[in-house]
N, C-alpha and C positions, 0 to 999 in steps of 0.2 A: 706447735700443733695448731694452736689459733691461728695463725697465717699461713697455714697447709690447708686448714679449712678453707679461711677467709678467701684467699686464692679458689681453690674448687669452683666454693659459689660464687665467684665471677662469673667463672668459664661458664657455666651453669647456665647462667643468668644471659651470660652471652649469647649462648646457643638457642635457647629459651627463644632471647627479642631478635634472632638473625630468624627462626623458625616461623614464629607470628609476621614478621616482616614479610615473608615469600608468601604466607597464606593468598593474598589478594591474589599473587603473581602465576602461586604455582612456585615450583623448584628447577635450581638448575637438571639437575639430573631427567629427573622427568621433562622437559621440554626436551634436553637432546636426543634421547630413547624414542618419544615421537617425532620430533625430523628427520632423524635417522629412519626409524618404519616409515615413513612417510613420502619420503624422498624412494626410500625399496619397492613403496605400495605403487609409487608412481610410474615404477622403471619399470615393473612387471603387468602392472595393467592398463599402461597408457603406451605401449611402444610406440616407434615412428608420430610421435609427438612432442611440441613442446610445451609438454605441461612445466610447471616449476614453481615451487614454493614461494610466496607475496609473505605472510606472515605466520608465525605461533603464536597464536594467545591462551590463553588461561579464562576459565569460567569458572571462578570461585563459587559460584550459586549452586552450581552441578558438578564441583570437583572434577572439571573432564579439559582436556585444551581442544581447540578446533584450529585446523590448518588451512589456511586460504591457499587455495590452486590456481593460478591465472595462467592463458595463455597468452605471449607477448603477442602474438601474428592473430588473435581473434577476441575482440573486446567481450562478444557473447561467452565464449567459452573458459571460464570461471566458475570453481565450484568450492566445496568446504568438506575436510575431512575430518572425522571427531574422532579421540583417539582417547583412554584413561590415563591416569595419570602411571601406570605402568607401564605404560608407553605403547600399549596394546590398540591395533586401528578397530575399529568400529565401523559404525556406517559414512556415508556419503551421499552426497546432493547432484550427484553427477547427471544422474539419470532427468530425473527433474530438471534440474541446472541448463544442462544441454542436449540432450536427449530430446524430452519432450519443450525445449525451445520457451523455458518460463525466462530464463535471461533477458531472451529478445520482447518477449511479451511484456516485462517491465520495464527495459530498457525505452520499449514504444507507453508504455501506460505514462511513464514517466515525463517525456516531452510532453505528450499531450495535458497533461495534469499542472504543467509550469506552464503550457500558452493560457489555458483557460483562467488560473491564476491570475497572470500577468493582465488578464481582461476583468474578471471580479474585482478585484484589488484595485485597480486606477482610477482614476479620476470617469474616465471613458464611460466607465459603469454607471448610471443615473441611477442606479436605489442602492437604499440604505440596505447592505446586507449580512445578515448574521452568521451565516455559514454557506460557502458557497465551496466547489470543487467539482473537479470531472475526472471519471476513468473513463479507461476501453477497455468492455467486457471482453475477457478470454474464457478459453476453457480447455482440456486436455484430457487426453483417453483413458485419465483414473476416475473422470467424472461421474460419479453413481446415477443410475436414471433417478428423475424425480427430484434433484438437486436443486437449490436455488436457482442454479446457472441459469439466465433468461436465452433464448431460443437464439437473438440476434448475435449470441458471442461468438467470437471470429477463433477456429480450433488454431490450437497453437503448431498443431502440427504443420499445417497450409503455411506457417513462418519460416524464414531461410535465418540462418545464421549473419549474423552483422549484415544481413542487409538492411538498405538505406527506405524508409516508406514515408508514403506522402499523410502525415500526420491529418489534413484536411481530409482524404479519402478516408482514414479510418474513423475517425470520429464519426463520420454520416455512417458508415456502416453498422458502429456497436462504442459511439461516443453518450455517454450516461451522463446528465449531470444535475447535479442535485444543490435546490439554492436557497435558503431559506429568506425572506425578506419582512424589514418592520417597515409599516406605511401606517398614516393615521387613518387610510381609508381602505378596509377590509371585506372590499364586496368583489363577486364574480367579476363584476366589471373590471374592476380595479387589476385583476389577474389577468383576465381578458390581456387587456394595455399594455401590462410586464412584458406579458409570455411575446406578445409581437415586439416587442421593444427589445428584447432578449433577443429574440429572431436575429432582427435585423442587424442588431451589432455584431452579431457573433457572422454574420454572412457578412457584413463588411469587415473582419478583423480574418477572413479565411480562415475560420472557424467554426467546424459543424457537429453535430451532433446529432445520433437517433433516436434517444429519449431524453426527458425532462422528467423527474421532481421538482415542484415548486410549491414552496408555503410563504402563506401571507397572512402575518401577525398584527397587532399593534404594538410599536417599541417598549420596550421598559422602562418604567420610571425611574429618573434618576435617583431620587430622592427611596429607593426601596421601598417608595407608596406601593398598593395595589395595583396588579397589573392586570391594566383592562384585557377581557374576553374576548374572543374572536378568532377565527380560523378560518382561512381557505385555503385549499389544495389542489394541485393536481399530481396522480402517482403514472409511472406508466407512460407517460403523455407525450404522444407521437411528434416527431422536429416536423413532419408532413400536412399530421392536422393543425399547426399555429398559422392559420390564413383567416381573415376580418369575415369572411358569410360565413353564419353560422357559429362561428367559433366561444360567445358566451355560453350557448346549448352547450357546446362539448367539454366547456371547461364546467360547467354546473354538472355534468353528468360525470366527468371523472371525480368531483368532490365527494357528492353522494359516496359513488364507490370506495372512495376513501373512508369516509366517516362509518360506511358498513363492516369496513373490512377491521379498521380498529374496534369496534362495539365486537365484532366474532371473537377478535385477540383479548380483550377485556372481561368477553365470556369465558375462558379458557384458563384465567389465572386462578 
């Protein structure tokens, strides 16, 4: 009887750590139940297509798996379908995905986001800087009025499928980029000098851009001493107005508006 038991609680025990084992994974059974729907969900609402299954994963966070759809004849048209683990399909990305053309829209944010990169990041770049990146605003026809979305964003819809775009042209149209920099000297002028020195690199690296954020701190101490005070800014800050007349006026006048706009948000907390 002891080894009638003893036996049991193996299997038991077996089953137990095969069961904890698949948690992360998910189970066989439920994975094939959604490829199977999935592969049905595809052949019924994707005719005269070649959609097809990339992979099944498992989202142990949300108990659910999600189905990658790729098409091999169109690199944009990729989407994701969520299914439970009863193997029952759920919603989908399709619409979004390809539809309203956000593939292509990241697909384009995406290059543009690695040249700008590839410019911060090098040597090429003259200042020391803390966070530096660029997008290209988009925006698409779920957009609520009144949204953040800035006015310059390029609708995603005006986007074709895998077509090829001249990354330079889009950037001057709705290229954002936002740079934070330490310098030990934190005056209008000082940003003044950047902002044109930014300029003109990013025009000789054919690289452009329709607006600018720009901050200018003093660096941190190594040593975790106190870090000196000081801030200037510009938000907003047009790639058109950085030309030498005039241009400390405009950047002292985008600061101000900066420093207002934080003290309203500061009022608010």
């Amino acid at each position: 009887m002891a080894k009638i038991t003893a036996w049991f609680t193996s299997i038991v025990l077996v089953v137990v750590g095969a069961l904890v084992a698949f948690i992360p994974f998910g189970n066989p059974l439920s994975k094939y139940l959604v490829t199977k729907n999935a592969e049905t969900y595809i052949e019924e609402n994707f005719q005269n297509s070649d959609y097809e299954i990339e992979t099944v994963n498992y989202d142990f966070k949300t108990s659910s798996y999600y189905v990658e759809v790729i098409s091999p004849s169109s690199g944009d048209s990729s989407f994701t379908i969520y299914a439970g683990t009863d193997g029952k399909i759920g919603y989908n990305t399709y619409e979004d995905a390809v539809l309203e053309k956000w593939n292509t829209a990241n697909r384009i944010n995406d290059e543009y986001w690695y040249a700008v990169k590839d410019i911060v990041e090098s040597e090429r770049f003259p200042y020391y800087q803390n966070i530096a990146f660029g997008n290209i605003e988009f925006t698409d026809s779920d957009t609520p009025v009144g949204s953040d979305i800035p006015e310059y964003a390029i609708a995603t819809s005006s986007l074709e499928l895998d077509a090829e775009y001249d990354i330079y042209e889009m950037g001057k149209k709705a290229g954002h980029l936002t740079i934070y920099i330490y310098d030990n000297e934190v005056t209008i002028e000082r940003l003044s000098e950047i902002l044109l020195g930014i300029r003109q690199l990013f025009d000789k690296e054919n690289i452009s851009f329709y607006i600018i954020d720009c901050v200018l701190e003093y660096p941190r101490p190594e040593d975790d001493g106190p870090w000196k005070e000081g801030r200037v800014e510009v938000m907003n800050f047009l790639y058109e107005d950085i030309y030498e007349d005039g241009l400390k006026e405009r950047v002292n006048e985008s600061n101000e508006k900066a420093k207002a706009y934080y003290e309203a948000m500061d009022a608010l907390k």
